[in-house]
C-alpha positions as CSV (number, residue, x, y, z in Angstrom):
1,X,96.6,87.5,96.7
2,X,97.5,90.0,93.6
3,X,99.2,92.9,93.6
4,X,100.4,95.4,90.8
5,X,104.3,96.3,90.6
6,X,105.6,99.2,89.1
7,X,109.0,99.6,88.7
8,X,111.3,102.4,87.9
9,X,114.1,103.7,87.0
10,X,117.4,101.1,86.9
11,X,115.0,98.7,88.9
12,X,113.2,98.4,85.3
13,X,116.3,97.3,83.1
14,X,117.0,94.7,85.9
15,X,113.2,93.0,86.1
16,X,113.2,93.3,82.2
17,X,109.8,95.7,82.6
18,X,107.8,98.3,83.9
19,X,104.8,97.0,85.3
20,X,103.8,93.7,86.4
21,X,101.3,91.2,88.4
22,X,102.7,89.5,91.0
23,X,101.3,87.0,93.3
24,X,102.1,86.9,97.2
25,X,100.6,85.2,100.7
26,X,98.4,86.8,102.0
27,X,99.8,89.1,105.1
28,X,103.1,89.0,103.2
29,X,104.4,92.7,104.5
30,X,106.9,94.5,102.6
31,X,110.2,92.6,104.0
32,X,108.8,89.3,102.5
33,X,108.2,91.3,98.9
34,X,111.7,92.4,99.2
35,X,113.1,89.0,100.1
36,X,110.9,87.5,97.0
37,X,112.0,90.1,94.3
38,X,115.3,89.7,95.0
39,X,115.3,85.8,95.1
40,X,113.2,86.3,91.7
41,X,115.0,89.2,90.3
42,X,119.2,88.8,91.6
43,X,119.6,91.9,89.9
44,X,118.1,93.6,92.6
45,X,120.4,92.7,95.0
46,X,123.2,95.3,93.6
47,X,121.0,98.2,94.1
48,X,122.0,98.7,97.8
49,X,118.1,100.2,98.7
50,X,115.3,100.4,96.8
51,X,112.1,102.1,97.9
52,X,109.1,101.1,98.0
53,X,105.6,102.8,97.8
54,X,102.3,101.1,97.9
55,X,99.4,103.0,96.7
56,X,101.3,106.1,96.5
57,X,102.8,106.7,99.9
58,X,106.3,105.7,100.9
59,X,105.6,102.1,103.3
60,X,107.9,100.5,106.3
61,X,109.5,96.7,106.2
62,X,106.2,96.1,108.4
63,X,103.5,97.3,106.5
64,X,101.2,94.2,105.4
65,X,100.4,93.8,101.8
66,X,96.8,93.8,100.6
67,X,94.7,92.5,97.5
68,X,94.9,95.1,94.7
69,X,97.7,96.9,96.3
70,X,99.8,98.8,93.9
71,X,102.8,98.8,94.7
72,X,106.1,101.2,93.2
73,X,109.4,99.9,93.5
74,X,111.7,103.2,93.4
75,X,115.7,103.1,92.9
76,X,117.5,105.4,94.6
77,X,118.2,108.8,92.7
78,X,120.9,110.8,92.4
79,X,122.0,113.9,89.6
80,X,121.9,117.5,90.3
């Protein structure tokens, strides 16, 4: 199945861009996302938690992806 990423913030820099199409199993939930973005993007692994929010609402480790998700990976912010 195909999803859309978004990315933002540092998380951006790291993956080299801003949006992408990304290819999964289907039923892959968030955890397995995490675990493949990471292995494909190491840069990743030095932001200690990313969020992540798939078709505009914050999502658990559990939630299970689906076709034509869109899905926002969000650094963690912090400034005044």
């Amino acid at each position: 199945m195909n999803i859309h990423l978004l990315f933002f913030g540092i998380t951006t820099d790291v993956v080299g861009t801003n949006s992408s199409t990304y290819q999964l199993k289907d039923k892959d939930t968030i955890k397995e996302l995490k675990e493949v973005l990471v292995a494909d993007f190491p840069g990743l692994k030095s932001i200690r938690k990313f969020a992540i929010a798939v078709n505009e609402t914050y999502a658990e480790d559990s939630l299970v992806l689906s076709e034509g998700d869109i899905v926002a990976i969000i650094p963690p912010v912090s400034g005044g």
